[in-house]
PAKE-929417 format. One record per atom (N, C-alpha, C): atom name; x, y, z; residue in one letter; residue number from 1. Coordinates in Angstrom, 1 decimal. Last residue first. Layout:
N
LUMTOR at      X      Y      Z aa   i
LUMTOR CA      X      Y      Z  a NUM
...
***
This chain:
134
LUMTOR at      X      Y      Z aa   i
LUMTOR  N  -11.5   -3.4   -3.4  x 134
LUMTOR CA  -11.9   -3.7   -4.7  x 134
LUMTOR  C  -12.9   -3.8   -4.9  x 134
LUMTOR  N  -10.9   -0.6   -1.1  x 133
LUMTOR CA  -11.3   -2.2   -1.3  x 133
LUMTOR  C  -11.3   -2.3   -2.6  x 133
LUMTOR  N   -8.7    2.1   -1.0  x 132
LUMTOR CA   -9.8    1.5   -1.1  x 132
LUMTOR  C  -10.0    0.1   -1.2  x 132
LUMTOR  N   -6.1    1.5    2.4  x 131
LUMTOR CA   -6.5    1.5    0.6  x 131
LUMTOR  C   -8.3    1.0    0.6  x 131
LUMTOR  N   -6.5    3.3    4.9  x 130
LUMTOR CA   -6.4    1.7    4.7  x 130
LUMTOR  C   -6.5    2.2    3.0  x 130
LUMTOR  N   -3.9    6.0    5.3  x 129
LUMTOR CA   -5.5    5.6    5.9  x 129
LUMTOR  C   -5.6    4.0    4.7  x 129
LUMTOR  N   -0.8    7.4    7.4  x 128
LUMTOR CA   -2.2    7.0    6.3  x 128
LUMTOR  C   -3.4    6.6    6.6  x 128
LUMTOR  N    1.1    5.3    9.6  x 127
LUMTOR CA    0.5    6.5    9.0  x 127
LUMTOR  C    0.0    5.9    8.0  x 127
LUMTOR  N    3.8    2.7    9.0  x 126
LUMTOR CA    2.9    3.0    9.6  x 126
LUMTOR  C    2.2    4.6    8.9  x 126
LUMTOR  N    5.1    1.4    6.8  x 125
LUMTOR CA    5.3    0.8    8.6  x 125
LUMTOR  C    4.5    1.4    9.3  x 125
LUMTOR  N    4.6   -0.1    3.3  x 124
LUMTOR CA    4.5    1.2    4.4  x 124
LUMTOR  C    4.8    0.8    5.9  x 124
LUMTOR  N    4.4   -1.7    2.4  x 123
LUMTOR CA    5.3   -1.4    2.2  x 123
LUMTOR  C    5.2   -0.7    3.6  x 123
LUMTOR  N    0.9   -2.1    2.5  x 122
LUMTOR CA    1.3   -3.1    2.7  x 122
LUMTOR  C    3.3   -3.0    2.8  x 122
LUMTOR  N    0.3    0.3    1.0  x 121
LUMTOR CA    0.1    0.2    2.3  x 121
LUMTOR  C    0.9   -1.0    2.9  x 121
LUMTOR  N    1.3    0.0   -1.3  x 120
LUMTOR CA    1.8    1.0   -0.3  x 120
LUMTOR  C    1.5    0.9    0.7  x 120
LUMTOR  N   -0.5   -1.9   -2.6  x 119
LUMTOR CA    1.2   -1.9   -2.7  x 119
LUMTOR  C    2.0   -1.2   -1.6  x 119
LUMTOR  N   -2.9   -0.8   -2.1  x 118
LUMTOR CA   -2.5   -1.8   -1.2  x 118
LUMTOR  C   -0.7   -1.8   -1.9  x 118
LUMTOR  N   -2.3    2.7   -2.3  x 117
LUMTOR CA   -2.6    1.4   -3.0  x 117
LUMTOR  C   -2.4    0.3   -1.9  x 117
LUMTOR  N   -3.9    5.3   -0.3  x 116
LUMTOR CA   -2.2    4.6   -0.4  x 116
LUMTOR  C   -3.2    3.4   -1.4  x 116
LUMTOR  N   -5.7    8.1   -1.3  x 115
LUMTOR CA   -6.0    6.7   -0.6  x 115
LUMTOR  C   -4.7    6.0   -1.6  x 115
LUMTOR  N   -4.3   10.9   -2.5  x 114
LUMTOR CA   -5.3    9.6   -2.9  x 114
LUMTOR  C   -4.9    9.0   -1.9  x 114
LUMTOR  N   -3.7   13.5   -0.3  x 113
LUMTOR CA   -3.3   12.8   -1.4  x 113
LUMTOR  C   -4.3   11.8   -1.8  x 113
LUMTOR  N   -5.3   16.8    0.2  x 112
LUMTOR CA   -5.3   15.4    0.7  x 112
LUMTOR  C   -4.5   14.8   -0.7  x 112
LUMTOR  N   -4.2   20.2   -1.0  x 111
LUMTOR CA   -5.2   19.0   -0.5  x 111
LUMTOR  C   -4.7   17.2   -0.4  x 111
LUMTOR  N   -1.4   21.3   -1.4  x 110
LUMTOR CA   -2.8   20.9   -3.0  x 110
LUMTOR  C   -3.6   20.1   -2.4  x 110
LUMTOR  N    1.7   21.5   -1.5  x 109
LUMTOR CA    0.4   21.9   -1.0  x 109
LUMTOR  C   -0.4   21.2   -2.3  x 109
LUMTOR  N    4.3   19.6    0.0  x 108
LUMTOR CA    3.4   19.9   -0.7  x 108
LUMTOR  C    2.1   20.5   -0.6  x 108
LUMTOR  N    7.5   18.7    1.8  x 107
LUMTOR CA    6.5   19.3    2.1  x 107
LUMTOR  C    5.7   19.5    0.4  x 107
LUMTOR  N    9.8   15.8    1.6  x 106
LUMTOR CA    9.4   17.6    1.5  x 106
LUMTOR  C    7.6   17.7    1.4  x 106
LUMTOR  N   12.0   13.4    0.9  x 105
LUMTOR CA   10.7   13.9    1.7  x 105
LUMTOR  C   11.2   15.3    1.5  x 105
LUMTOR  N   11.8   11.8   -3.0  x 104
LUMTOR CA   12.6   12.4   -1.0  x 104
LUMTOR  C   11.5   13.3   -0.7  x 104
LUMTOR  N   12.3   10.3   -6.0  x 103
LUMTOR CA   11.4   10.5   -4.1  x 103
LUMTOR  C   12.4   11.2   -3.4  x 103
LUMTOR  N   13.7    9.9   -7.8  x 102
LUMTOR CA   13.2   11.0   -8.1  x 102
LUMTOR  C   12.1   11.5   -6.5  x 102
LUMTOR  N   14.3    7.6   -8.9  x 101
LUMTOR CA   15.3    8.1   -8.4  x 101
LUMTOR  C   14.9    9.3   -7.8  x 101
LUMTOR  N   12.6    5.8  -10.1  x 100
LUMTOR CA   12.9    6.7  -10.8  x 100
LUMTOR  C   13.6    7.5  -10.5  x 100
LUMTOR  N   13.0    2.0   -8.9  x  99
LUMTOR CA   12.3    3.4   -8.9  x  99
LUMTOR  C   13.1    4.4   -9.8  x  99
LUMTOR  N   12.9   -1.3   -9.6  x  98
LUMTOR CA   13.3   -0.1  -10.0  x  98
LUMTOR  C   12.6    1.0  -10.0  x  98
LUMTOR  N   13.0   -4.4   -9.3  x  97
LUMTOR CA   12.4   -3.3   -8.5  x  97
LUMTOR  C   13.0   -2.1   -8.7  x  97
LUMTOR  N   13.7   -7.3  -11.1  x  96
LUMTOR CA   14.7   -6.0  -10.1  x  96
LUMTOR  C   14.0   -5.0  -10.3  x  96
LUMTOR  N   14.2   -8.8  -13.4  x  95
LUMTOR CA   14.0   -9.4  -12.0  x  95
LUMTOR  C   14.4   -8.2  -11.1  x  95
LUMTOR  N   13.7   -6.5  -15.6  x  94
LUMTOR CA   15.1   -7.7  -15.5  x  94
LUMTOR  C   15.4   -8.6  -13.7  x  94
LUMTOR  N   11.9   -4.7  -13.8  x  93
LUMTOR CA   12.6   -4.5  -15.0  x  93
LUMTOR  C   13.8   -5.5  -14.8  x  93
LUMTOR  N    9.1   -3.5  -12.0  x  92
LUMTOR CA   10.0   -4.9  -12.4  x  92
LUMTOR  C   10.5   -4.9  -13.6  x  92
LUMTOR  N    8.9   -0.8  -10.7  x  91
LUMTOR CA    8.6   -1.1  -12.1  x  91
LUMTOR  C    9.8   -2.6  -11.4  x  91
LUMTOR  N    7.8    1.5   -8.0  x  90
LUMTOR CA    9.5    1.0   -8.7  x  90
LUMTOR  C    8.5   -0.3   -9.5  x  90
LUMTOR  N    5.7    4.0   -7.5  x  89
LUMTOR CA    5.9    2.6   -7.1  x  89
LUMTOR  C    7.6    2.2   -8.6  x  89
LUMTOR  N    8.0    7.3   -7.7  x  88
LUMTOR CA    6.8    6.7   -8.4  x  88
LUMTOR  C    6.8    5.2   -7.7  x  88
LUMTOR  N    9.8    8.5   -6.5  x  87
LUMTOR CA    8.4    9.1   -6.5  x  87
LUMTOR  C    7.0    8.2   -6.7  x  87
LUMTOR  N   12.4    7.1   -5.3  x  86
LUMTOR CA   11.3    6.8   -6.2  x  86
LUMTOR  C   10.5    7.6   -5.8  x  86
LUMTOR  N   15.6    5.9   -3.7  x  85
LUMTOR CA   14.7    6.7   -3.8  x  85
LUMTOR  C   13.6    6.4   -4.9  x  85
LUMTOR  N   18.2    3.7   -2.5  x  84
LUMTOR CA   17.7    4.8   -3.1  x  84
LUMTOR  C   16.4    5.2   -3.4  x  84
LUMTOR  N   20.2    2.1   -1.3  x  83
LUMTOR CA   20.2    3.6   -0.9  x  83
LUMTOR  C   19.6    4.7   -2.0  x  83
LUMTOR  N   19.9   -0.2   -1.5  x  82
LUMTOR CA   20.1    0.2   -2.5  x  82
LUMTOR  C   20.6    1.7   -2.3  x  82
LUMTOR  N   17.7   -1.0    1.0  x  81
LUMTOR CA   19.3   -1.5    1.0  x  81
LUMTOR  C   20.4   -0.9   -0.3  x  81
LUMTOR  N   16.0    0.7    0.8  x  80
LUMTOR CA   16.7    0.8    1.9  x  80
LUMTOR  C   18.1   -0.1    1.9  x  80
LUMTOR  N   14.6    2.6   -1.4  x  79
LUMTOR CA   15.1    1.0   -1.1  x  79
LUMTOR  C   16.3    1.1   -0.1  x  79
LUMTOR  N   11.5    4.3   -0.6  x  78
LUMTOR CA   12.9    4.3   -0.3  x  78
LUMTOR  C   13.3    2.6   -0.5  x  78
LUMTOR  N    9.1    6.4   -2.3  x  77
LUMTOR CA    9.8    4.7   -2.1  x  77
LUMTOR  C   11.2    5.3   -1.4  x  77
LUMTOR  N    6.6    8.5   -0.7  x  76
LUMTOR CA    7.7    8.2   -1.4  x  76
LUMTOR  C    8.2    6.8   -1.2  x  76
LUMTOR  N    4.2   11.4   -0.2  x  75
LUMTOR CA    4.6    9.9   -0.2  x  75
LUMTOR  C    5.6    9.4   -1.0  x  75
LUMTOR  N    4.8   14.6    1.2  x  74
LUMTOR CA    4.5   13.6    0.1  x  74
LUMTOR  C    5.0   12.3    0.7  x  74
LUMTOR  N    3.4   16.4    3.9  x  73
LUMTOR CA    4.4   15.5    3.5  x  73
LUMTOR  C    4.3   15.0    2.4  x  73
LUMTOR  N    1.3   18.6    2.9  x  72
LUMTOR CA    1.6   17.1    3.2  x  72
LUMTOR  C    2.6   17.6    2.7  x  72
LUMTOR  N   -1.2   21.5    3.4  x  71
LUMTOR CA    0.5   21.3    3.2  x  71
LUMTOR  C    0.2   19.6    3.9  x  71
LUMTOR  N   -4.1   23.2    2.3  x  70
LUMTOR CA   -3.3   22.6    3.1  x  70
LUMTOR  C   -2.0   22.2    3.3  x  70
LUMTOR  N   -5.3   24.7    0.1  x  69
LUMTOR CA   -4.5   25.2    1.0  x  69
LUMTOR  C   -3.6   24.4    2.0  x  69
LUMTOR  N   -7.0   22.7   -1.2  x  68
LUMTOR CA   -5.7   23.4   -1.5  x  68
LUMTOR  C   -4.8   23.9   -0.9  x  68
LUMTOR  N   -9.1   20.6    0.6  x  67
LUMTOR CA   -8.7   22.1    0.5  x  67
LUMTOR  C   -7.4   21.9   -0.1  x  67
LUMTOR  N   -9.6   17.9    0.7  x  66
LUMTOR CA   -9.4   18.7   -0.5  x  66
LUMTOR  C   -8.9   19.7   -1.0  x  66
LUMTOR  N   -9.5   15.7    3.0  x  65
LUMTOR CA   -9.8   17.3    3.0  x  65
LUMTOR  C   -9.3   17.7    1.9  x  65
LUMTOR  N   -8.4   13.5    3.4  x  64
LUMTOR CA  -10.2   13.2    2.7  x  64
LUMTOR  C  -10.6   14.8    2.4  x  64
LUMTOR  N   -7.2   14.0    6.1  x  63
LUMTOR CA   -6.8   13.1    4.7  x  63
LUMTOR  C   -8.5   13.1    4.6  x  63
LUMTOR  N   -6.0   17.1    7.2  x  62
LUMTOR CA   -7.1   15.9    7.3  x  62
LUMTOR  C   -6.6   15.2    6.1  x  62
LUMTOR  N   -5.5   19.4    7.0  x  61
LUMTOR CA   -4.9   18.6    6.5  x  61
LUMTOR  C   -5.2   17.6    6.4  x  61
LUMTOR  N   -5.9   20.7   10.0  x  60
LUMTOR CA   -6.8   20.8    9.1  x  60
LUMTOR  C   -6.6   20.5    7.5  x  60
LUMTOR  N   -4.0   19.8   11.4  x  59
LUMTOR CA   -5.2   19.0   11.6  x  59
LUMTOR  C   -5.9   19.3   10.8  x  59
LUMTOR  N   -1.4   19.5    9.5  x  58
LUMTOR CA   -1.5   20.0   10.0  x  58
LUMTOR  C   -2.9   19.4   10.7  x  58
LUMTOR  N    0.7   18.0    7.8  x  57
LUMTOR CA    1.5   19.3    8.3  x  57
LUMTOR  C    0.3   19.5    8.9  x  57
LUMTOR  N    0.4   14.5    6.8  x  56
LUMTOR CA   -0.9   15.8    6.5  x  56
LUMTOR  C    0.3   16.7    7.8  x  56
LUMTOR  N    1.8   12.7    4.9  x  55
LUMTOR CA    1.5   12.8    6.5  x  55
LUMTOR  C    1.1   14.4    6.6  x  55
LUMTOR  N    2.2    9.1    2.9  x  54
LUMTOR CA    1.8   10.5    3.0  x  54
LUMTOR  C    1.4   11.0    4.4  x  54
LUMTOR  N    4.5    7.1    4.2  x  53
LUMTOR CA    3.1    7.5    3.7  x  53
LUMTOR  C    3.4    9.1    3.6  x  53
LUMTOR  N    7.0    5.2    2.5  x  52
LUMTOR CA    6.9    6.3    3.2  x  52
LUMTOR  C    5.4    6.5    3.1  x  52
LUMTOR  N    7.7    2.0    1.7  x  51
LUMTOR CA    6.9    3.1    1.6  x  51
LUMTOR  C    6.7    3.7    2.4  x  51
LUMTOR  N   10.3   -0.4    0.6  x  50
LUMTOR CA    9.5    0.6    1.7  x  50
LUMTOR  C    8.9    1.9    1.1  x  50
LUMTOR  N   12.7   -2.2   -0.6  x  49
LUMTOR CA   11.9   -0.9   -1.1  x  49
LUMTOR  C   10.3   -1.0    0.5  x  49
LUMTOR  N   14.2   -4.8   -0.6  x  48
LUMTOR CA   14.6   -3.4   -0.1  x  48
LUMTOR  C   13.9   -2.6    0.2  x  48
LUMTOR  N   13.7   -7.0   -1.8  x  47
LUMTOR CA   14.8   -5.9   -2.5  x  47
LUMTOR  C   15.4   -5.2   -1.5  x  47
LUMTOR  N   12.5   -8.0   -0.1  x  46
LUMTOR CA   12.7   -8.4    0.0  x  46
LUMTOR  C   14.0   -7.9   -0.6  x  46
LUMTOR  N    9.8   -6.3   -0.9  x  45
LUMTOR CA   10.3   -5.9    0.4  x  45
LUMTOR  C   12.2   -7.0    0.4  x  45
LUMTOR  N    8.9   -7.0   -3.2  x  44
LUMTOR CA    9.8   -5.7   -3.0  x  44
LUMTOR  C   10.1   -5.1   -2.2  x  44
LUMTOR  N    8.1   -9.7   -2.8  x  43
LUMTOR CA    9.7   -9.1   -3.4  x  43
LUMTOR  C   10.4   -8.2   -3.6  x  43
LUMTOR  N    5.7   -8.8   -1.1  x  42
LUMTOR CA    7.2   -9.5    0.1  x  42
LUMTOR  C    8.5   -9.8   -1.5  x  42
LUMTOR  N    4.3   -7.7   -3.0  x  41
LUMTOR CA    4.6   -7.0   -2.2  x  41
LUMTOR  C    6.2   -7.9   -1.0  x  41
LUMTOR  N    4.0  -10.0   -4.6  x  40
LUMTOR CA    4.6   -8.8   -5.4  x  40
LUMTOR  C    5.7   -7.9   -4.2  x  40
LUMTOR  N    2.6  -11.4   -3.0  x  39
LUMTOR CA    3.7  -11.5   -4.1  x  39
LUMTOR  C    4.5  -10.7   -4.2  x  39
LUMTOR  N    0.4  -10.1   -2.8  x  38
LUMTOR CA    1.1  -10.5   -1.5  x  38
LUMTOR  C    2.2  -10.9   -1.8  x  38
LUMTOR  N   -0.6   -9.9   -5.1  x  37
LUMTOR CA   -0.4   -8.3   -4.3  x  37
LUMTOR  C    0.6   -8.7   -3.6  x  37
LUMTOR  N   -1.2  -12.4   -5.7  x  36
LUMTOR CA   -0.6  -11.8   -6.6  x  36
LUMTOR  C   -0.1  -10.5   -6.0  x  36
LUMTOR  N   -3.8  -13.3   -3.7  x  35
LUMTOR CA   -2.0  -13.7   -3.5  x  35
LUMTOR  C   -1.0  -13.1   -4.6  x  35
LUMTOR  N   -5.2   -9.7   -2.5  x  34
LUMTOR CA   -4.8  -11.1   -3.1  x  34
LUMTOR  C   -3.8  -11.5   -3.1  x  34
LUMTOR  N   -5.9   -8.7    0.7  x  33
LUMTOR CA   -5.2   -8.4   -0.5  x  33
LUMTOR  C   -5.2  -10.5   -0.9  x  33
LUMTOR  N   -7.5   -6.8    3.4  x  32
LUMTOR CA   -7.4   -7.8    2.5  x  32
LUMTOR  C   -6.4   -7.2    1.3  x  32
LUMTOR  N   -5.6   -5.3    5.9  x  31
LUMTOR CA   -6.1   -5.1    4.6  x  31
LUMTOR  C   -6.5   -6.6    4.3  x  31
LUMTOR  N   -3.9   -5.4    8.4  x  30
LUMTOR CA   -4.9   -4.7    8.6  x  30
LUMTOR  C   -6.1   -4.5    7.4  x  30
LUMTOR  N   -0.1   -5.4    7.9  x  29
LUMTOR CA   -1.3   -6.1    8.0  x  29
LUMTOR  C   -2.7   -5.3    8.0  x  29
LUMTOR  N    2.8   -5.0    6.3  x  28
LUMTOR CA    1.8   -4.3    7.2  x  28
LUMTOR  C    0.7   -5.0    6.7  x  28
LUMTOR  N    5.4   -7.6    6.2  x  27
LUMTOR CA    4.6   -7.1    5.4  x  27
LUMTOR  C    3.5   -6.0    6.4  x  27
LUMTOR  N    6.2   -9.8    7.6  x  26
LUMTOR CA    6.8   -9.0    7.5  x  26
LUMTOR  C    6.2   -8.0    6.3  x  26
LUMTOR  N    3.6  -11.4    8.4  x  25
LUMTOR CA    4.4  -11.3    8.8  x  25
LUMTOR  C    5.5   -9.7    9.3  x  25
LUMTOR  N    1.6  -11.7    5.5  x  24
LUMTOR CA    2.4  -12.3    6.8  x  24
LUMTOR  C    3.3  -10.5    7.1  x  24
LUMTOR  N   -2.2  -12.0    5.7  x  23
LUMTOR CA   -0.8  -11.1    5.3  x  23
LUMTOR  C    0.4  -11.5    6.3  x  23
LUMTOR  N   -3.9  -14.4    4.3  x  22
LUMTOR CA   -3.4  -13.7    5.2  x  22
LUMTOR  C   -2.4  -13.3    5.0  x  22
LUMTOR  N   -5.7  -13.8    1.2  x  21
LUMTOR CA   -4.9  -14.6    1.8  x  21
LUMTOR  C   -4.6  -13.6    3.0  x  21
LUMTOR  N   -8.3  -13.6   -1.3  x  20
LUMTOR CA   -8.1  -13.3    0.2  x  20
LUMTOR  C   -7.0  -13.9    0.7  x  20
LUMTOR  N   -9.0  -15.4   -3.1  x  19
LUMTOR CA   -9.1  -14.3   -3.7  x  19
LUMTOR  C   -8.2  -13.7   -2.3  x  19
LUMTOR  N   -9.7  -17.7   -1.8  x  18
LUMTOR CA   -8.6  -18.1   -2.4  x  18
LUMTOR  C   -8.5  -16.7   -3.4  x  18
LUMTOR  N  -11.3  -17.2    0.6  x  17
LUMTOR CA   -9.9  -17.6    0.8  x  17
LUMTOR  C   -9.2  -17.8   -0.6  x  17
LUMTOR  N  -13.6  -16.6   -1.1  x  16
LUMTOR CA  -12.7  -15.4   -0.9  x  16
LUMTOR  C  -11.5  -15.8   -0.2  x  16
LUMTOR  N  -14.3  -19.5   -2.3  x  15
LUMTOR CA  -14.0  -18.2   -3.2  x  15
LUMTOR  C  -13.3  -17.4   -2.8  x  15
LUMTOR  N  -14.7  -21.0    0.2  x  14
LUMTOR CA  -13.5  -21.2   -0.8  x  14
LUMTOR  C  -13.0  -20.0   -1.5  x  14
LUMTOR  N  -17.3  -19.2    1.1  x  13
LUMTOR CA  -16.0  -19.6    2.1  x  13
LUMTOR  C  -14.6  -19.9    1.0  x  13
LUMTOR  N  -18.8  -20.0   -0.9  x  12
LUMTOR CA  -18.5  -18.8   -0.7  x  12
LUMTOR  C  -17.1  -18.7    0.4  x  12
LUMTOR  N  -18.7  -22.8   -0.3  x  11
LUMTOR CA  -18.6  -22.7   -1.4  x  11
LUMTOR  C  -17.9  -21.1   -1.6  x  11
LUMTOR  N  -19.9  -22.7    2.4  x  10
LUMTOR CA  -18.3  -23.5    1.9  x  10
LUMTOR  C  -17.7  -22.9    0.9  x  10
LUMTOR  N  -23.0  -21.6    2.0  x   9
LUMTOR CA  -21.4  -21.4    2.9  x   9
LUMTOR  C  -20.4  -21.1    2.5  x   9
LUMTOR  N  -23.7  -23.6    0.5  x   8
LUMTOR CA  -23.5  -22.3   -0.4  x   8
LUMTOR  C  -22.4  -21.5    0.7  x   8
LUMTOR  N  -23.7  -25.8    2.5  x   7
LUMTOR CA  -22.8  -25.9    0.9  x   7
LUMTOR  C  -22.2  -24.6    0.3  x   7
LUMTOR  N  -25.5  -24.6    3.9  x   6
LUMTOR CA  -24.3  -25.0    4.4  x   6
LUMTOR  C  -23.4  -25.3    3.4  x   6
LUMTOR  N  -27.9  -24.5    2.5  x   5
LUMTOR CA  -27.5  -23.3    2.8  x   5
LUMTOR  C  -25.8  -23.4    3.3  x   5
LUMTOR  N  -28.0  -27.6    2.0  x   4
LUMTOR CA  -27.8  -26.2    0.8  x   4
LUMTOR  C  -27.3  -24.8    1.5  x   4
LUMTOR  N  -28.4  -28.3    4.7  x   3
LUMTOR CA  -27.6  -28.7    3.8  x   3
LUMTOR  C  -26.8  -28.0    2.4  x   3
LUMTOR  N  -30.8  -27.4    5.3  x   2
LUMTOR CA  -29.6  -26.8    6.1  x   2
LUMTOR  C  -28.3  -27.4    5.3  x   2
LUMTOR  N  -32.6  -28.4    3.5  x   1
LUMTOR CA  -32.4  -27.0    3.4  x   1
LUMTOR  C  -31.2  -26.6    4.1  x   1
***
């Protein structure tokens, strides 16, 4: 019986190490993420590209707070070696991380933003709140 239960262990053990990897380094930590995310995420760090979080103007701006009334910072790409900008996550087009040119910081009203993607969080250097899980 200690044998089976010890197998089903391992077994389970394999599955989420190989769905699960550690995050290095130069990347923000504190998430699981797959090795495709973890991919993705150190070539578009490797371009350049960084993620601004979203940053609530006030306490009653809360992230998870809905109210309309409230005022954020918006969230945005910066490629920091490119000197340029994105509203949107930047698109792989011809081996190369392409935003829409279209990010810079300013203020927004309309309630809480969505929970960052692991893309963003993992860009990001700090603020926000963890991406949902899968």
């Amino acid at each position: 019986m200690k044998r089976h239960v010890l197998g089903i262990f391992l077994i389970a053990l394999l599955i989420s190490t190989a769905f699960s990897q550690e995050i290095p380094s130069e990347l923000r930590g504190g998430i699981k993420a797959d090795s495709a995310t973890i991919q993705k995420a150190l070539e578009m760090k490797k371009q350049g590209w960084v993620y601004i979080m979203p940053e609530p103007k006030s306490p009653q701006a809360a992230w998870g707070n809905h109210d309309g009334r409230t005022t954020w910072w918006v969230g945005y790409w910066v490629n920091e070696k490119a000197d340029e900008t994105s509203s949107v996550e930047p698109v792989l087009e011809n081996g190369k991380y392409v935003g829409d040119g279209h990010g810079s910081p300013g203020w927004r009203r309309g309630g809480t933003p969505p929970p960052p993607t692991k893309i963003e969080w993992l860009l990001s250097k700090s603020g926000g709140i963890k991406p949902l899980e899968d």
